[in-house]
Structures are given as C-alpha cells and as structure tokens.
C-alpha positions in Angstrom: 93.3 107.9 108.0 96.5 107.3 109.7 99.3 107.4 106.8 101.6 105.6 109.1 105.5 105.6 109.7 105.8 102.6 107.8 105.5 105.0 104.2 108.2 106.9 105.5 110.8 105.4 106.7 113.0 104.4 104.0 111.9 107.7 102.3 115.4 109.4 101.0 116.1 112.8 101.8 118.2 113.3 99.3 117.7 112.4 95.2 121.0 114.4 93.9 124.2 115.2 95.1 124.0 118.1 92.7 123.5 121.5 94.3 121.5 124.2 92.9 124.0 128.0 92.5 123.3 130.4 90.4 125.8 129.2 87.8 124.4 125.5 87.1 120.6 125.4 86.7 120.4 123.1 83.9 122.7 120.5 85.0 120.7 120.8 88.1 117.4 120.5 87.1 117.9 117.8 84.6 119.3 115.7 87.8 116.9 117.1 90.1 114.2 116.0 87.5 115.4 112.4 87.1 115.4 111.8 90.4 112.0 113.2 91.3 110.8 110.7 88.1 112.8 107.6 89.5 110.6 107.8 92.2 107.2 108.1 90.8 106.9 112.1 91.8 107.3 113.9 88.6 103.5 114.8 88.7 104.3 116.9 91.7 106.9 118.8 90.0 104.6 119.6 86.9 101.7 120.0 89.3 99.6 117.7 87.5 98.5 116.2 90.9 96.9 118.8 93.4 93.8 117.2 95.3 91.4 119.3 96.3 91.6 119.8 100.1 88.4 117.6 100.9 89.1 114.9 98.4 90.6 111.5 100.2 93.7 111.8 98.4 94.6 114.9 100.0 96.7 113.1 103.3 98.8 111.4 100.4 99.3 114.2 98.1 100.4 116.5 100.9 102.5 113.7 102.1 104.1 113.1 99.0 104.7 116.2 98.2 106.3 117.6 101.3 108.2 114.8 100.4 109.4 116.2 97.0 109.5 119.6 98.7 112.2 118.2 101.2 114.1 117.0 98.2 114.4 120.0 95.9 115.5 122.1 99.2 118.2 119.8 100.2 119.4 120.2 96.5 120.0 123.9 96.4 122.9 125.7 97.9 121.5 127.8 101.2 121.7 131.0 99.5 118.7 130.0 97.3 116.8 128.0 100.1 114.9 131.6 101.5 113.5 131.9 98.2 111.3 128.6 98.3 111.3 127.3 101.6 108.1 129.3 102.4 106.5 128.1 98.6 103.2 125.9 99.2 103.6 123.7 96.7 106.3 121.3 94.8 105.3 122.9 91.4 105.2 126.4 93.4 109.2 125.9 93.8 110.1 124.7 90.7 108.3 127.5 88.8 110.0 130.2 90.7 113.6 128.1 90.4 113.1 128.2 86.8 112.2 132.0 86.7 115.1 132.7 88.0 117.3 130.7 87.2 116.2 128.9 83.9 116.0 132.2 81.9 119.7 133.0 82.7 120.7 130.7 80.5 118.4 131.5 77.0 120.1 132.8 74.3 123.5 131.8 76.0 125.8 130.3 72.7 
C-alpha cells in the first residue's frame, strides 16, 4: 500500500518549544504529552498501539510513530538525543526518558 506524500506533508516537526535538560523533566513531559494527545498519538507514547509486523496496520503504525519519534527528539536538548535516537519504538523512548529523568524528581519537597 502506498501511504502517500499527501499524509505527510502538513505533518509538524515540532509539538513543543520546550526542551528536554536534565533539570526540567516534568514541565517537559507534561507539554511533550499534550502535544502528542492533541494530535491523536498518545497511544504511541503508552504503547498501547504496536501492530504486529504482518498485520495491515503495520505501514501506518510505523508511519505514525516515526512520526512521534521525530517529535520527542526534536524536544530534547542534544545532549540527551544519543540516548534515544537509536530506541525502536515511541514508548521505547519515553520509558527510558522517564528512567532517567522522571525519578530525579520523587521525593523532591
């Protein structure tokens, strides 16, 4: 099936002007996050939506969510963009993000 330029076009490349450091991971996330859900993706970020490689849905999903992974690497700052760029998934990303960077901040105040 030919997904077609038209799908893609108008596709952003950007969702947030926020920029992932190592300092900021809530405020990031929680704009990251609306973003991703503003445009119908958010399954791809709790990984919810993984065809299986034979099923039709597969050209979409991996469109979609090379989509996704495009905008969560153009959100963080380049020091942090070795650490995911190589990830397979969407949900692969976010769970290492939040490894890292989400449990800095439990138990802070």
């Amino acid at each position: 099936a030919d997904i077609g330029t038209s799908r893609t076009e108008n596709i952003p490349v950007q969702v947030t002007i926020i920029r992932l450091t190592k300092e900021n991971y809530l405020q990031w996330s929680a704009a990251i996050t609306m973003g991703i859900a503003g445009r119908g993706r958010i399954a791809y970020l709790n990984g919810r939506k993984i065809p299986t490689e034979t099923n039709v849905a597969w050209d979409t999903w991996f469109l979609e969510d090379n989509q996704v992974k495009t905008w969560i690497v153009n959100s963080v700052s380049p020091e942090i963009q070795p650490l995911i760029l190589r990830k397979r998934t969407v949900r692969d990303m976010w769970v290492i993000l939040e490894q890292i960077y989400g449990q800095k901040k439990k138990g802070v105040r």
